[in-house]
N, C-alpha and C positions, 0 to 999 in steps of 0.2 A: 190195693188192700194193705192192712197194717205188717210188716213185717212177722217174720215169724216167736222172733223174740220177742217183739212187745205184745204177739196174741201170748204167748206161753207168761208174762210177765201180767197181763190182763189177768187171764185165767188163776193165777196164783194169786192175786190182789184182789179179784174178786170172788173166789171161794172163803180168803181169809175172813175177807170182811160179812163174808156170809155168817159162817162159824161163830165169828162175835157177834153176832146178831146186829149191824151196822148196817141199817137201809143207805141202800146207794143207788146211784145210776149212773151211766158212763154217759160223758158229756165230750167236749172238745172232739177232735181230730177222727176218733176212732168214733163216736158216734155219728158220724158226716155217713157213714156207709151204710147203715141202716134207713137212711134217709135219699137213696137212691144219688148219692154226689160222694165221691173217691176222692181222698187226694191224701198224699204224702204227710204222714204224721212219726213224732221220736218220741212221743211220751202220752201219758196214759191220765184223763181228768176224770175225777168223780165227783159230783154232787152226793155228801152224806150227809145225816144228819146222826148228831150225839148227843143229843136232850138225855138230860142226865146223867150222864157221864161225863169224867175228866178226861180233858184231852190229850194228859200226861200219859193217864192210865193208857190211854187207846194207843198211844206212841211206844211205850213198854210193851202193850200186846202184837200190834206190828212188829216189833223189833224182833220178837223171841220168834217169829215167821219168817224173818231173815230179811223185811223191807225196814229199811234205816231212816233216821233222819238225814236229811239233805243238808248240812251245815252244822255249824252251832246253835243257828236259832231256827229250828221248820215250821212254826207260826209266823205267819205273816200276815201285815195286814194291806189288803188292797182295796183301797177307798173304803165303800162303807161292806167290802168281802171277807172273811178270813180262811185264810187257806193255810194248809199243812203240806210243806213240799219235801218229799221222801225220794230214796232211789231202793230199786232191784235189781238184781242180776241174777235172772234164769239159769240152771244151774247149763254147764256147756256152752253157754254164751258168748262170755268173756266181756260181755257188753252190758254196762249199769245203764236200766233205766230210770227218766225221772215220773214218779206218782204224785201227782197233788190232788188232793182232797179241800174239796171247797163247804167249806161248812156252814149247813143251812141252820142262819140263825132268824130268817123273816118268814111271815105267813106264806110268802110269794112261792118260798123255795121249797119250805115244806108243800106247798102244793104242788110244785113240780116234779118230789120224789112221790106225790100218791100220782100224776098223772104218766109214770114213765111208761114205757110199751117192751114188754120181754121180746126178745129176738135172740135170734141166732146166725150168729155170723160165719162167713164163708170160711173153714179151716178150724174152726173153733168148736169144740166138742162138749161146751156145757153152754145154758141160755145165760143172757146177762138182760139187763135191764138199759135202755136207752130214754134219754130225755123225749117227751115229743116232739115233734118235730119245732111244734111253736112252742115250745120253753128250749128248745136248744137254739133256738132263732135271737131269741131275749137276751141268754145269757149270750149271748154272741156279739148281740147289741151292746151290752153292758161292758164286756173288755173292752169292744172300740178300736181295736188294731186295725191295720189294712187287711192282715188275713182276715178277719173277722168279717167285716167288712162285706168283702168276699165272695165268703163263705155264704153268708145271708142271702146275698146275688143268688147265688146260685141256689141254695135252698129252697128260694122262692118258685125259682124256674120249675126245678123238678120238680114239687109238689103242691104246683099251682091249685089243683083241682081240689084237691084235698086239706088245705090248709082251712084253721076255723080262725076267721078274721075277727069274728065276734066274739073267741076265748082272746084275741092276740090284741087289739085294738086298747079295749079299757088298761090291760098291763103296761102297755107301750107307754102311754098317756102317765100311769101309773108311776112307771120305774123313769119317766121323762129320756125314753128315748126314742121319740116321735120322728125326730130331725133324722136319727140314724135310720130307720125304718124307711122313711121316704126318700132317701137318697139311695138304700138298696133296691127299692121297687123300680126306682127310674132304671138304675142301672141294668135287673134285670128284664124291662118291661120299658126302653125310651120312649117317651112321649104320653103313658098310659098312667093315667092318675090310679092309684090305688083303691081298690073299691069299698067306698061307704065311708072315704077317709075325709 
């Protein structure tokens, strides 16, 4: 499970972003646990969306909450993503973390903040919103790291039963990451083709 500073660092990042009225969902590392797969995570990802809003503004509004920008410049741009990387530090901690906010500027992603699933996680005393499973599976795809990777592996394993192929398929196809998809199926599944692919 997530440490306890980065639950206490969640919890403040994402009450703020409530407050502002900022649809989010928790994506990366801390969402893996709502998806029945654990593993060691330092920082905190959201999928928001700011239709309408300056992204200056919403960095000002973060700021006066105490979560900073991460450098001189915390828009960044990865491939065709843009992300805002910020730090926090719980108060008692002594320990910054870092927050990045991925910002849904495609039809894909805003669909993925209407299909998130509220949860509540182990230690954690407000609900939060998590990706589903198969849109954290996609965006997982789409970084392309080994962890990612992975990650995907194992996503698969544990919610074999329950995963909807026929939401996940056309996106894959979609977002062109077919190749990645099918080298985590083997991974999690050797020898067993993916079904209906």
């Amino acid at each position: 499970m997530p440490s306890d500073a980065l639950l206490k660092a969640l919890r403040h990042v994402w009450l703020t972003l409530h407050r502002l009225n900022v649809p989010a969902a928790v994506m990366g590392g801390i969402a893996l646990a709502a998806w029945k797969y654990v593993r060691a995570t330092r920082d905190i990802d959201l999928l928001v969306s700011i239709a309408g809003r300056d992204t200056e503004d919403l960095i000002r509004e973060l700021r006066a909450a105490g979560i900073h920008s991460k450098g001189s410049a915390p828009v960044t741009s990865l491939g065709q993503l843009t992300a805002v990387q910020l730090a926090y530090e719980p108060p008692e901690t002594f320990m910054e973390l870092q927050v990045d906010l991925l910002l849904a500027k495609s039809d894909y992603h805003e669909q993925a903040l209407r299909r998130q699933v509220s949860t509540r996680l182990p230690d954690l005393d407000v609900e939060i919103g998590v990706l589903a499973c198969e849109d954290l599976i996609l965006h997982k795809l789409l970084a392309g790291r080994i962890i990612d990777r992975a990650d995907v592996a194992s996503l698969l394993r544990a919610n074999r039963e329950t995963l909807d192929l026929d939401y996940l398929r056309p996106w894959v196809k979609d977002l062109e990451v077919t190749d990645g998809l099918n080298e985590a199926w083997d991974e999690a599944f050797p020898g067993e083709p993916l079904p209906g692919g």
